[in-house]
C-alpha positions as CSV (number, residue, x, y, z in Angstrom):
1,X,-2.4,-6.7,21.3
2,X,-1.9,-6.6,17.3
3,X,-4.4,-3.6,16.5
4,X,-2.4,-1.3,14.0
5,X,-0.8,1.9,15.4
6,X,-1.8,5.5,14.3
7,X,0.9,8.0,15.2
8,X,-1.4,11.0,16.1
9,X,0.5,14.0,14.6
10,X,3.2,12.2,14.0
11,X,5.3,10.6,16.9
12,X,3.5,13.4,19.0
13,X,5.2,12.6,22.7
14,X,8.4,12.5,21.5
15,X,8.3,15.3,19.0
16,X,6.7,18.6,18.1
17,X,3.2,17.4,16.5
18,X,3.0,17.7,12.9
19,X,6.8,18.6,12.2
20,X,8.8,16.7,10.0
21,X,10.9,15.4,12.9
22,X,7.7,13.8,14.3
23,X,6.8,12.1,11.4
24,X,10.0,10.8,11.0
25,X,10.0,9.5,14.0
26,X,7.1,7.5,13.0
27,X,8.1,6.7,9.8
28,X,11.4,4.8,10.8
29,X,9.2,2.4,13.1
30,X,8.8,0.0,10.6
31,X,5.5,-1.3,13.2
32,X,3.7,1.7,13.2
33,X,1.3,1.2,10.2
34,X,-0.2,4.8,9.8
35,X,0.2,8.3,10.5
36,X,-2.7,11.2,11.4
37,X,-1.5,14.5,10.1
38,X,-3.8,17.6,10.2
39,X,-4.0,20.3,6.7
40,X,-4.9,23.9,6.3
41,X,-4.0,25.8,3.4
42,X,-1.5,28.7,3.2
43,X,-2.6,32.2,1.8
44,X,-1.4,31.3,-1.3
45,X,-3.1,27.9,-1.4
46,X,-0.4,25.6,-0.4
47,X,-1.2,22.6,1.7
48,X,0.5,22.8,5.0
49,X,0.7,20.8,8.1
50,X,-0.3,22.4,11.2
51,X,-3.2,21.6,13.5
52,X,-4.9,24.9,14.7
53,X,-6.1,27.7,13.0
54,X,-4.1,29.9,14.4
55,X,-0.2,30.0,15.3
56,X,0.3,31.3,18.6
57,X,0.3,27.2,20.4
58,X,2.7,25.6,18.6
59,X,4.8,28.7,16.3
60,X,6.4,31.3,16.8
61,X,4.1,33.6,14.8
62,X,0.9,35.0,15.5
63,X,-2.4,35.6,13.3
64,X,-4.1,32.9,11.1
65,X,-2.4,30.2,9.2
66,X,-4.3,31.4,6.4
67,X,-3.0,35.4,6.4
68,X,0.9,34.0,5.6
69,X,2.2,32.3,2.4
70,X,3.3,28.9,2.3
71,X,7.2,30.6,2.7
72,X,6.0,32.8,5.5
73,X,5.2,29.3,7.3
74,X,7.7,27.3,6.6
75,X,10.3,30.0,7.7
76,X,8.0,29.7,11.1
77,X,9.6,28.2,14.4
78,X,7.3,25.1,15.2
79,X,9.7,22.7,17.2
80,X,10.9,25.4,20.5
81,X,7.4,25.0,22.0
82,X,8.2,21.8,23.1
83,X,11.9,21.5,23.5
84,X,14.8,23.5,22.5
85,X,16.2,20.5,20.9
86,X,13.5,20.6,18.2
87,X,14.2,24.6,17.7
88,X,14.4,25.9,14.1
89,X,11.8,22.7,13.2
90,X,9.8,24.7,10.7
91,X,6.0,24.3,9.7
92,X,5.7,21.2,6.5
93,X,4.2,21.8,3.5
94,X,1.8,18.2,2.5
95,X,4.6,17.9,-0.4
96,X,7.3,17.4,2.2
97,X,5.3,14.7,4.0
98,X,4.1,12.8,1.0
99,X,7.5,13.1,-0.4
100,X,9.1,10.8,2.3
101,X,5.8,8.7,3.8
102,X,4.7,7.8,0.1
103,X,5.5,3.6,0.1
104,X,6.6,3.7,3.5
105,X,3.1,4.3,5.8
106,X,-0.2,5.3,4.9
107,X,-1.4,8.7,6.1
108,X,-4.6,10.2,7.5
109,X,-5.2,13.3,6.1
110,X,-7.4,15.6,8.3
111,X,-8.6,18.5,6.8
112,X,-9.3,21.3,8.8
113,X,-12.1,23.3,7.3
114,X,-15.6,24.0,8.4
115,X,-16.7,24.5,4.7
116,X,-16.5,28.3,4.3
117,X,-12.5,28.9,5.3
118,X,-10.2,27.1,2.5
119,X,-12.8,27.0,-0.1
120,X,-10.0,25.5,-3.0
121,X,-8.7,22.8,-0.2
122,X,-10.0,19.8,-1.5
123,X,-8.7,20.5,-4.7
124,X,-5.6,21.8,-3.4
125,X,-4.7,18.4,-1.3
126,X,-6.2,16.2,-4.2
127,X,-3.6,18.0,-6.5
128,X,-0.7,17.0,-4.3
129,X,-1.4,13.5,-3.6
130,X,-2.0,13.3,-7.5
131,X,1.7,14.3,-7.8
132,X,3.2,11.8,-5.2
133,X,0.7,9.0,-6.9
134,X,-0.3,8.6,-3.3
135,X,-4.1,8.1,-3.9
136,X,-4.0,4.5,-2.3
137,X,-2.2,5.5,0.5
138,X,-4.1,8.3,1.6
139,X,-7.5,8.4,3.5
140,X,-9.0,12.0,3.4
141,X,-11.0,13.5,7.2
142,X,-12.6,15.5,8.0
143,X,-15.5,16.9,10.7
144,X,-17.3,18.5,7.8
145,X,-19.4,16.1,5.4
146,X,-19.3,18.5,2.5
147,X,-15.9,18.5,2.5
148,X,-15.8,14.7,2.1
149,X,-18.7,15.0,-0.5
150,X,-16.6,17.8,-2.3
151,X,-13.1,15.6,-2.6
152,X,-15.2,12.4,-3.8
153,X,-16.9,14.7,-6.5
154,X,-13.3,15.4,-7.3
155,X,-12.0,12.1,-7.9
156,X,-14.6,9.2,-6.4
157,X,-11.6,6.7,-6.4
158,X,-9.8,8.3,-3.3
159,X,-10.8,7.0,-0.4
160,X,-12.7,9.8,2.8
161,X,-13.5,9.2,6.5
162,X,-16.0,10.8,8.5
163,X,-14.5,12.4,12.2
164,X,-17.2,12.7,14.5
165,X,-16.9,12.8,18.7
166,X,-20.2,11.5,18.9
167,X,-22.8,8.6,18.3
168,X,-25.6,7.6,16.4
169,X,-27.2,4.5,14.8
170,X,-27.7,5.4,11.8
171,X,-24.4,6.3,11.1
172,X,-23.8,3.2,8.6
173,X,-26.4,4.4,6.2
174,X,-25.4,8.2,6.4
175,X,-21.4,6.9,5.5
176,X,-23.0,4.7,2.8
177,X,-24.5,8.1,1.0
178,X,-21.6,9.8,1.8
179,X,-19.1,7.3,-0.1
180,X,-17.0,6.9,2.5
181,X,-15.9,3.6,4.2
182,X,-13.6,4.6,7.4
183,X,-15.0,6.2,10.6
184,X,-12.2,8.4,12.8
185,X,-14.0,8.4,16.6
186,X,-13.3,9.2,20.0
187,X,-12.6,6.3,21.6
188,X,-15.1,7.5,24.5
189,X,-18.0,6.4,22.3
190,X,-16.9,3.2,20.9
191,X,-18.1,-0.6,22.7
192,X,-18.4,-4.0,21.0
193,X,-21.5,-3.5,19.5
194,X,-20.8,-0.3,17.9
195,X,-17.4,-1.4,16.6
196,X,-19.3,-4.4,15.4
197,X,-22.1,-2.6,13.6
198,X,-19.2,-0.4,11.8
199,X,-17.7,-4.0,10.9
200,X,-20.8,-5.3,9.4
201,X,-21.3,-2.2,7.5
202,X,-17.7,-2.3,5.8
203,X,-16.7,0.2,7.7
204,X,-12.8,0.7,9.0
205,X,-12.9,2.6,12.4
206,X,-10.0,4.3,14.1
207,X,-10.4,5.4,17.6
208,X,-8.3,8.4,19.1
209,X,-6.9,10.0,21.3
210,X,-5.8,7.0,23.6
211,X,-2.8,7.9,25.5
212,X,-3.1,5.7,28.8
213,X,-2.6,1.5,28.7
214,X,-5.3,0.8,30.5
215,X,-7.5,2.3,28.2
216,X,-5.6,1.1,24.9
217,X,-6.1,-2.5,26.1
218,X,-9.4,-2.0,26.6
219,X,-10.4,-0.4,23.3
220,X,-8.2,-3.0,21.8
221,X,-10.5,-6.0,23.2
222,X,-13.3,-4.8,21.1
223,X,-12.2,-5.8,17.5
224,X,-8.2,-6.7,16.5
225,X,-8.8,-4.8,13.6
226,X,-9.6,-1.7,15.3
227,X,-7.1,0.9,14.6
228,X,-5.6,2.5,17.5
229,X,-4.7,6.2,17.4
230,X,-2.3,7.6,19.8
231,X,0.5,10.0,21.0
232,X,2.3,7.4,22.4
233,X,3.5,4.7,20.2
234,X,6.1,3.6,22.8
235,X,3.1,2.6,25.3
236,X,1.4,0.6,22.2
237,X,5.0,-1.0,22.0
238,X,4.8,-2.0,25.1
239,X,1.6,-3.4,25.7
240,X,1.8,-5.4,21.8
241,X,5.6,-6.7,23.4
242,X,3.5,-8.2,26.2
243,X,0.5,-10.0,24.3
244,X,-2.0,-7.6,26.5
């Protein structure tokens, strides 16, 4: 199996998701060709990475990510959730991750907006991958089309994906309009004529969440080029160690 590795949220199994220590993780496997991180912006507009809108699952605080500053956050607790080892792991700012991921793996950047909360985000993220001179090594997500129509209008060389958890035939066409060339999928609603159709339409696909073998090595049957996103890079290991 030679289907590229995503490490969802970093190296999410083996360390609190989106913390630096997970993305290191993933980072220092030199085999594990990109990262998924998710982005919110802080109350006074800084990038951070964090996955939910609010902090109760995986911080110590409580209340919206967007009530506290970027230094509220970062002086947050996001690593004793999920092991007392990772305790004191604070909240990353974007900066932090581009600063050690730029040259070394190429990062999905999810944005988490529904259009209305984090109005400045797409300028806010565009202005700190300018900074790292990261803009081919990036791919900007996101659920919400006018947020990928908003960051092209920004700079229509940096490159957007579409996230959906659904299907539709037309899809090449509305991807065409929307400028963007990479399609982030469940992997539920992906089979070989669907991956192939992406294909055809120059169209790089990413499937997530797969956790379990059996259904890696089927999703990876459908295309080799079919990038394979997961919270377990060990079990992609594994299964690319034994040619499955």
């Amino acid at each position: 199996m030679n289907n590229p590795c995503v490490a969802h949220r970093g190296w999410s199994s083996r360390a609190p998701e989106n913390t630096m220590a997970a993305i290191r993780l993933a980072l220092d496997d030199p085999n594990v060709e990109w990262i998924e991180i998710d982005v919110h912006l802080s109350k006074d507009h800084v990038p951070v990475v964090i996955h939910d809108y609010t902090l109760r699952r995986t911080t110590n605080g409580k209340g919206d990510v967007k009530s506290l500053s970027a230094a509220q956050l970062t002086a947050l607790d996001a690593g004793n959730w999920f092991s007392q080892k990772y305790q004191g792991e604070p909240v990353p700012t974007l900066a932090q991750v581009l600063k050690e991921a730029v040259g070394r793996c190429k990062l999905n950047i999810e944005l988490k907006t529904d259009g209305i909360r984090y109005p400045m985000i797409e300028q806010k993220v565009l202005e700190c991958i300018e900074a790292y001179d990261a803009m081919k090594e990036v791919v900007i997500t996101s659920f919400h089309e006018g947020t990928l129509y908003r960051m092209k209008r920004l700079a229509g060389e940096i490159r957007t994906g579409l996230i959906i958890d659904g299907w539709r035939n037309t899809l090449p066409k509305e991807m065409k309009e929307l400028g963007t060339d990479f399609l982030s999928i469940s992997y539920t609603k992906l089979n070989k004529e669907r991956v192939a159709l992406m294909k055809q339409a120059g169209i790089q696909v990413m499937a997530w969440t797969i956790n379990e073998k059996r259904a890696m090595r089927k999703i990876a049957a459908l295309d080799p080029e079919l990038l394979i996103c997961t919270n377990y890079p060990e079990r992609w290991h594994e299964l690319r160690l034994v040619r499955v």
